[in-house]
N, C-alpha and C positions, 0 to 999 in steps of 0.2 A: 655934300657927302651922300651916298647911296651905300646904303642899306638891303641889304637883298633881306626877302622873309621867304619862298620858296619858288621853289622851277617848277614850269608845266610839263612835269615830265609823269609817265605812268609807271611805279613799280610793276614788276610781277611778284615783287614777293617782301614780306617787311624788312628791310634791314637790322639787322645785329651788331656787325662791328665797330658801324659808325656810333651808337649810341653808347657799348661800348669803350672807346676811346674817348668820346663827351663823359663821360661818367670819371673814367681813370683820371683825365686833365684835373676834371672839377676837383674829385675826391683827394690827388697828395695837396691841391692849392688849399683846403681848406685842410688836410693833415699839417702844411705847412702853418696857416693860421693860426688853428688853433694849440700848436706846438709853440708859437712865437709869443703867443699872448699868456699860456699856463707856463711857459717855460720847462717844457715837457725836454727840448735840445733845442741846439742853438741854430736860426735860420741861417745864418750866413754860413755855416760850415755845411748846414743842408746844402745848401746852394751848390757852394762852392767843387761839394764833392760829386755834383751832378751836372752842372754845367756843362758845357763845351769850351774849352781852354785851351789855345795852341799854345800858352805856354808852358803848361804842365797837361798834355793832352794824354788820358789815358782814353782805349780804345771804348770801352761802354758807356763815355762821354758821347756815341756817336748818336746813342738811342734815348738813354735820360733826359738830356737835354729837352730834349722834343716834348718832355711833361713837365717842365718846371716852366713858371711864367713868374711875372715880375709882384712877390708880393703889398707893394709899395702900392700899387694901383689896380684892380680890378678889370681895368676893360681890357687893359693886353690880352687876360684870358676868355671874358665874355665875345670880343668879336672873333678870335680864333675859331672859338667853341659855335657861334653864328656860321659862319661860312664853312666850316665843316658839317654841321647836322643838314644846311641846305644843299650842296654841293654833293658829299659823301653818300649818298644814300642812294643818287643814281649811278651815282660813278662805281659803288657796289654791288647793284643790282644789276651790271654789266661784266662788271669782272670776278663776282663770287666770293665770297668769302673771306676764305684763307688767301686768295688771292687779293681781295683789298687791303688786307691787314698787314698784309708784304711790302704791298705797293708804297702803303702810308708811312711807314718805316723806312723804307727803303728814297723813297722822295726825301724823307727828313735828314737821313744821311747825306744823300746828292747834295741838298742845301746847304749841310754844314760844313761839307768840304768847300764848298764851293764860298763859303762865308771865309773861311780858312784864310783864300788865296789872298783875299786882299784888307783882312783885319788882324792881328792880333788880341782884338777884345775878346772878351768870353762873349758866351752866345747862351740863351736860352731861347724858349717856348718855341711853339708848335707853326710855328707862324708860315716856315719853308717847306714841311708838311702838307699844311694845307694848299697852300699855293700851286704843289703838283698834284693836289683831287683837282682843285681848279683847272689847270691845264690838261686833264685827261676828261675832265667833264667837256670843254673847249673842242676837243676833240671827238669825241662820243655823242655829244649834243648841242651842234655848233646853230641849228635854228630855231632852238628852242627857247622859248621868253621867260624874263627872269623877273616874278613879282619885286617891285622896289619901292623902300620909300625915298622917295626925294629931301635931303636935308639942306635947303640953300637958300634961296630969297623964296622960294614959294616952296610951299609945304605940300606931299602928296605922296598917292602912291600910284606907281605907273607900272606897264610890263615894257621890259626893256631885253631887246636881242640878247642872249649870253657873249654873242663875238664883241658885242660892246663893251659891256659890263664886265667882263673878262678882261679885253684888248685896251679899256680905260684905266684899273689897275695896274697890269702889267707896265704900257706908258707911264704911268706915275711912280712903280721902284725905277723904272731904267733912268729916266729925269732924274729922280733926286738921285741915284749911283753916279751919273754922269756927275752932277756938283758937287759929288763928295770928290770926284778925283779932281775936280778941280781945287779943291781945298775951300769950297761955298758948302753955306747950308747944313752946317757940322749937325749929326744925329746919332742919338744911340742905337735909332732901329736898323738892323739889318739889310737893307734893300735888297745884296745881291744874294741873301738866301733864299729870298723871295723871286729874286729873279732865277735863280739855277735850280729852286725845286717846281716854276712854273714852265721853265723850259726840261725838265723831267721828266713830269706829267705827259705832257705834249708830247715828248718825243717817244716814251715808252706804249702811250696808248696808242698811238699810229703804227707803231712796228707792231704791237700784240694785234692789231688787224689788219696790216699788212699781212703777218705768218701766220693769221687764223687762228691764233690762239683764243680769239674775241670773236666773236662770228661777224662779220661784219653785218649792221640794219643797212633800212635805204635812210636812215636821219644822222650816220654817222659820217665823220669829215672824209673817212678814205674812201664810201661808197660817192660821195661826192667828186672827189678827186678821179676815182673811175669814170663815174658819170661824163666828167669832162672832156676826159680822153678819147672816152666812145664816139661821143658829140663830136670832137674834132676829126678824128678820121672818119665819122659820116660823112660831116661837112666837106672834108677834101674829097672823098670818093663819089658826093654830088658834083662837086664844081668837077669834075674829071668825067663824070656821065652827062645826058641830057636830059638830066633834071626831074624832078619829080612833081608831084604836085604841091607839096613844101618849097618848092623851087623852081619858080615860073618866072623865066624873066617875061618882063612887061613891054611890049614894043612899042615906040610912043607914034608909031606912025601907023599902028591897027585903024583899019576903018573901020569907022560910026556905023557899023549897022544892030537891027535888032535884034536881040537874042530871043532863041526859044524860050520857052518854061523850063524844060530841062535843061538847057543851059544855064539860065539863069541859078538855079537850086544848086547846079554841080559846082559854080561859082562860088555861091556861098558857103557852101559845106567846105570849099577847098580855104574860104577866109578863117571861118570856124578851125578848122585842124591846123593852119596858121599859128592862132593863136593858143592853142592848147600845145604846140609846140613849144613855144617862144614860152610860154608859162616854164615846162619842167626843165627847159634848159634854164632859166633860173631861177629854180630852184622851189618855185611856189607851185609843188604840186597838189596841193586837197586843192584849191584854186582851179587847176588845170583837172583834176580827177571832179568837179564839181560842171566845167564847162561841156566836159565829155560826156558826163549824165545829160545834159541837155541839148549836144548832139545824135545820141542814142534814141532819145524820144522821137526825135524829127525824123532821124532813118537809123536803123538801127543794123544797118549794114556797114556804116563808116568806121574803117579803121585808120590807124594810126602806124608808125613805122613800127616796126618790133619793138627795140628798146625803149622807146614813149611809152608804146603802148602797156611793156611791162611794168612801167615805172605808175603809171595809172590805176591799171589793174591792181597793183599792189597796196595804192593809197587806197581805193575802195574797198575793198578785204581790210587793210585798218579800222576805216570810219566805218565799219559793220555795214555797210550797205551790200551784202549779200548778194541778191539778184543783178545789180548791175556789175559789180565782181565779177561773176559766173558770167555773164553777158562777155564784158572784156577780155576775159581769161579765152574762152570759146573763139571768141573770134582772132584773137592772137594763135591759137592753133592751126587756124582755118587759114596762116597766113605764111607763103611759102617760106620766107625765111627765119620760121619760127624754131627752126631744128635744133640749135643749142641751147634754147629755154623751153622745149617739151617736155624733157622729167618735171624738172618743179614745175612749170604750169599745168601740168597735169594732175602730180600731186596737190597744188595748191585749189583747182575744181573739185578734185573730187572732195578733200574737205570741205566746200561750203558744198556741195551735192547730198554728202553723206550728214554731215552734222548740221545744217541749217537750211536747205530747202528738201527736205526730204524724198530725196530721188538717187536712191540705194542702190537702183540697178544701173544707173550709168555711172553714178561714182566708181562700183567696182569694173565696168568697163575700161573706164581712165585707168586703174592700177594693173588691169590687164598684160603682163611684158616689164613693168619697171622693176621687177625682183633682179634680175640679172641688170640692171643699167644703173641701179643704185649699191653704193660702195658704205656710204655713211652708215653706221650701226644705228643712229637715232631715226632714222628717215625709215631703214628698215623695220625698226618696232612700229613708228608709225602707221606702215604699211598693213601692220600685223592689226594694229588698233581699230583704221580702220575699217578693216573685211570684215571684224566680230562684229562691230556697232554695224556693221550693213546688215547681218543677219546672213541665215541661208538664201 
């Protein structure tokens, strides 16, 4: 069994509605409790009128349901309650507010229609709910490690990818759905609500950054999926040129002779940017924005192809390392085919110019001309933000 206790993920700001909807779960289960044991009303009719029931299915069964858990036993609602507060919080802090709290309801409905198609049983708890924060976290934060305890022959806690830890639950409803339609492995728990509110999640938070309603990061699955694409039409626009220095074919019938000094260095530098290549295309870039610091030192001319080198530059402006950012950023400018990433890398210098190496007058040099080239309202404040903090 695995146990997630939280994701290394960084808020920008505390959540609210996930706590919450943790709170609202807790609060009717123990309303239910302590109603069952004072005999305040009767549980089963509680239930019953709040359930989800395709036999007598009235429509605000779609939403109730989703807060009633089984009062017989306890943990139906304690692990719901677990993988929502860890899950929910970043998948929040991505899509806003009033916008999770749609999400999570609306995921809970997907599930229970989808429980619909192939039970007749009533349905409660939160369980299909969760399962599409799950799949939009999946999405949203596909390389990000998920603290776990390990429950199995050995005992521990580990961090473990989310495409795992995700992609090993989801396997495990589709398995046992599969042997329910085979008539094996008869269960009360729902699997395919778990299954249709994980593929929810999933397919909703791809489309909301697909259409931008999410802004897309560089750690989320569609900026990935771009990534890919780019990658490949480089790759085929290499094999269709003569070749770069990323792309040297090797002649195995070169002769043995000795190289200069300068050859020799230009050699290594071209193994070095090799592999700082091969690093972002998969996918392990602070790795590859960690080997590029230490091509920088050596010579601090070497660049990278545009979109690498953006993808770099970017992880270093995360890990705060400042000056070698501004280093990257710079020289990605200086690089002819940098013209479709000149506004933001421009905008992105002059923030670390103006707010963290203190060189005021070329930050506002950078913002010099981007009034008219930026469209975005936020970007434009930005801009306004920061010519004040530059001063006169």
């Amino acid at each position: 069994m695995f146990i997630p206790l939280r994701t290394e993920t960084v808020l920008r700001r505390s959540p609210m509605i996930t706590p919450i909807l943790v709170m609202a779960n807790i609060g009717i289960y123990i309303i239910m409790f302590m109603g069952a044991q004072w005999e305040f009303f009767s549980i089963e009719r509680f239930i019953q009128w709040g359930w989800l029931n395709p036999g007598q299915f009235r429509p605000w069964q779609l939403v109730t349901y989703q807060f009633l858990h089984d009062p017989g036993s306890i943990w139906h609602l304690l692990f719901n309650m677990l993988f929502l507060w860890v899950f929910g919080a970043a998948v929040e802090d991505r899509m806003g507010r009033i916008g999770f709290a749609c999400f999570f309801i609306l995921g809970g409905i997907a599930a229970g229609l989808g429980q619909m198609l192939v039970s007749n049983n009533p349905v409660i708890g939160a369980s299909g709910s969760v399962t599409s924060v799950t799949g939009a976290f999946l999405v949203l934060f596909p390389k990000v490690r998920i603290r776990t305890v390990l429950w199995f022959f050995l005992i521990g806690i580990y961090s473990i990818p989310a495409a795992w830890f995700i992609g090993l639950y989801f396997f495990i409803d589709v398995a046992n759905q599969f042997m329910g339609f085979l008539g094996r492995g008869a269960s009360n728990v729902a699997y395919m609500a778990h299954i249709c509110g994980g593929v929810f999640g999933f397919t909703v938070a791809f489309l909301l950054l697909a259409t931008g309603v999410i802004k897309s990061h560089q750690v989320d699955l569609f900026h990935l999926f771009k990534q890919s694409r780019r990658r490949a039409n480089m790759r085929a626009a290499v094999r269709e040129s003569q070749g770069g220095v990323w792309d040297v074919p090797i002649s195995s019938e070169a002769p043995a002779r000795r190289k200069s000094p300068k050859q020799v260095a230009s050699s290594k530098y071209a193994q070095q940017r090799s592999r700082i290549i091969a690093l972002v295309r998969g996918h392990d870039i602070p790795e590859a924005a960690r080997q590029y610091k230490q091509l920088l030192q050596e010579d601090p001319t070497q660049t990278l192809p545009a979109e690498i080198q953006l993808d770099v530059a970017n992880m270093l402006f995360a890990q705060e390392d400042h000056e070698t950012a501004a280093t990257a950023y710079q020289l990605l400018l200086d690089q002819r085919d940098s013209g479709r990433f000149a506004v933001d890398v421009k905008l992105a210098l002059s923030i670390l110019l103006i707010r963290h190496l203190d060189q005021p007058t070329r930050g506002l040099q950078l913002l010099e001309g981007l009034d008219d080239r930026i469209r975005d309202p936020k970007q434009q404040q930005l801009i306004l933000q920061l010519r004040e903090e530059a001063g006169p």
